[in-house]
N, C-alpha and C positions, 0 to 999 in steps of 0.2 A: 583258613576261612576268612580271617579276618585280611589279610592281603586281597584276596580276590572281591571284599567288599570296599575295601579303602580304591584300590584302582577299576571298581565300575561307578562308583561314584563321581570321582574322576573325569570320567568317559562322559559319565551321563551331564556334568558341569562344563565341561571344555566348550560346547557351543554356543555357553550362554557367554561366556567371558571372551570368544569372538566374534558374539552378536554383531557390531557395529561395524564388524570386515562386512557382514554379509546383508547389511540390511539396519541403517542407523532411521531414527525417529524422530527430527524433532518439532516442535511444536511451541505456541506462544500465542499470547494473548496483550492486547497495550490499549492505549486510550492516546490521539495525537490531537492537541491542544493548538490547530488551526487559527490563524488568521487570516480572515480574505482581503484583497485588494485589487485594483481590476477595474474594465468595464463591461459593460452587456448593451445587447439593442443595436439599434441601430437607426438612427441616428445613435449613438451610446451615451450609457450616463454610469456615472462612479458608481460602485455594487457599494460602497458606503452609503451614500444617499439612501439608499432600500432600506439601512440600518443593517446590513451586514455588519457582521463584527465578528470576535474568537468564538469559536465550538469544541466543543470537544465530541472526537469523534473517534468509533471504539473499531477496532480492527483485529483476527484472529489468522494466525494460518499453522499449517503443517507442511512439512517437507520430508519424502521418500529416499533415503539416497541406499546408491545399493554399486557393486565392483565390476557390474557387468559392463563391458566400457562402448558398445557399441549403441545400448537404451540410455537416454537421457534420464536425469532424475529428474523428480517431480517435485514440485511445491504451487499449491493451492492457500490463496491467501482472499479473504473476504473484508474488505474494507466499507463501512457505511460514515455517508459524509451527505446531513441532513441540516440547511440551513432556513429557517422560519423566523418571519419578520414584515413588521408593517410602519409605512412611513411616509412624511407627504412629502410627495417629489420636490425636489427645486428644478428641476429642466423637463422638457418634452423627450420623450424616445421610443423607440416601436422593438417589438417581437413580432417575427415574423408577421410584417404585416400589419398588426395591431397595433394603435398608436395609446401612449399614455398620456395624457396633458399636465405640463407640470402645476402644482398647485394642490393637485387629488390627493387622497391617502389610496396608497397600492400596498396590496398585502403580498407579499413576495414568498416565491417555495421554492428554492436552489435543493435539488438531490444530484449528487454526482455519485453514489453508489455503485461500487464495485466487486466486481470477482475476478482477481489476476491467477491465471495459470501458465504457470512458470515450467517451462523444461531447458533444462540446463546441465554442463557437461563441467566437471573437475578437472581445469589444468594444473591444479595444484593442491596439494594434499598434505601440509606440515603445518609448521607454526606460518607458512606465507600461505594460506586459503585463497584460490583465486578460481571463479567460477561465472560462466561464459553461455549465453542461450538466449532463449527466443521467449515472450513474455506475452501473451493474448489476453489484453484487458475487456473485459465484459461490460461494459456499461450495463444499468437496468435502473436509470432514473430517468427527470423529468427537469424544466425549468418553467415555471409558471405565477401568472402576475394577474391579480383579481382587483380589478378598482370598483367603484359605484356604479361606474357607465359599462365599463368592457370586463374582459378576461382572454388570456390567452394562454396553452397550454404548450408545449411541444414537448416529445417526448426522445431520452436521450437513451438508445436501445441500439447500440453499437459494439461491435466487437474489434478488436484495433491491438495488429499485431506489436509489438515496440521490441528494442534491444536489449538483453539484460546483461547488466557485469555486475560481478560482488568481488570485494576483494575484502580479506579479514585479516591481521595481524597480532597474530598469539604471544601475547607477553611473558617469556618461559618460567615458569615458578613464582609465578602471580594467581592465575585465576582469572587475570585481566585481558582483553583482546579491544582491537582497535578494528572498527571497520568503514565502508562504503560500499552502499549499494544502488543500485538506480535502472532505472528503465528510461527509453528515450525514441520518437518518431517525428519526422518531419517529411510532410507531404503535400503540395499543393501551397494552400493558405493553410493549414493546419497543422498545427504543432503540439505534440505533449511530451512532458520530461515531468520526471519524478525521482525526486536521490533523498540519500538520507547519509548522516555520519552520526555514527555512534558507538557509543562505549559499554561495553558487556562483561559479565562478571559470573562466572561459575562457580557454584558451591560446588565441595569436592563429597559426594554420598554416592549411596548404589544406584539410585535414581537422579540424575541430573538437571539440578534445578537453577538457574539463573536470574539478573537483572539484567535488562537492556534501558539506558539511558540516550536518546539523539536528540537530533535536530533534523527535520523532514520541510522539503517544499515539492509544492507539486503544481507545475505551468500550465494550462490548459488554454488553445489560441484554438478558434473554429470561426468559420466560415463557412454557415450551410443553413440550415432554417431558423436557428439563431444564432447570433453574432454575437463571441463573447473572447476576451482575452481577459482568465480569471486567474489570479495566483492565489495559493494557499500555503501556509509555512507557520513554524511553531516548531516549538519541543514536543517528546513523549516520551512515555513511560510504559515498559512491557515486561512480563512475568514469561520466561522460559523453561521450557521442559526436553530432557533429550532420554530416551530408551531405546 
């Protein structure tokens, strides 16, 4: 009796302890500590002038992966990037259309607000993680400029497929892993790149908990109702989870 209960126990345990052959989890939570630089308008004026400056701006996602080799895995990542600021011009410059005159105080509202879904495919699966797919970024912000005389609003509601590569490098009997990831589109006048390098650290428990440490910039070049070539870059800090 006691055999036939020690090997259904067994039995009943075995799928959990291959869980991650057949269906890995994982997930994370960070805050990226931006700096902008750039211009906007058109005529354009420096996004400093506005009083841009560093934000911190909080971002979460999850990712599906699973052995089936002909589905992509999934990762779903929600990034918010909310910049608020008021400042008296030093130069003239227009949004779409709408001119500002310099001298005014303009109360400025940059949202580039996103939701990245990510399908991608594992060429590589050991301590060299290298992973390959297609990235469709969501926009669901706005950029907008309120003075005394005017206002002008337009809204930044786009969806824009880009490239993705990650590549991860697992430091064997550390805990430690080296990586790069990035997304990237160039089309027409419009450009967007997004990369990050960073250093990651796994606690060893039954539930897998992590630090993730980088350095992230992200290019943003358009030409369409407004005119903007904005960069954003900084360090961040993310709390990991895998089940």
């Amino acid at each position: 009796m006691k055999k036939l209960t020690l090997a259904t126990t067994l039995a009943l345990l075995s799928p959990f302890a291959a869980a991650d052959t057949i269906l890995g989890v994982y997930a994370g939570a960070g805050q990226w500590q931006g700096e902008y630089s750039g211009n906007a308008g058109d005529p354009s004026i420096d996004v400093k002038s506005l009083g841009m400056d560093e934000e911190d701006n909080n971002y979460y996602y999850i990712a599906l992966e699973h052995p089936v080799p002909i589905i992509p895995n999934i990762k779903l990542q929600k990034m918010d990037i909310t910049s608020k600021q008021t400042a008296v011009i030093d130069q003239t410059f227009t949004i779409d259309g709408t001119t500002f005159t310099a001298g005014t105080e303009v109360a400025s509202d940059f949202d580039l607000s996103h939701m990245d879904i990510v399908l991608y495919y594992e060429l590589l699966d050991n301590w060299v993680n290298l992973d390959v797919g297609l990235n469709i970024r969501k926009f669901d912000g706005h950029v907008t400029a309120v003075s005394e005389f005017t206002s002008e609003s337009v809204d930044l509601d786009e969806a824009i497929p880009m490239i993705y590569a990650k590549a991860q490098f697992d430091l064997p009997l550390t805990g430690f892993s080296l990586g790069l990831e990035g997304s990237a589109i160039n089309y027409e006048d419009n450009r967007l790149t997004d990369y990050s390098a960073k250093l990651q650290y796994m606690f060893d428990s039954v539930l897998d908990v992590g630090l993730e440490v980088g350095y992230r910039e992200m290019s943003l070049e358009i030409d369409e109702d407004v005119t903007a070539d904005v960069q954003l870059k900084g360090p961040y800090a993310a709390l990991l989870f895998h089940f």
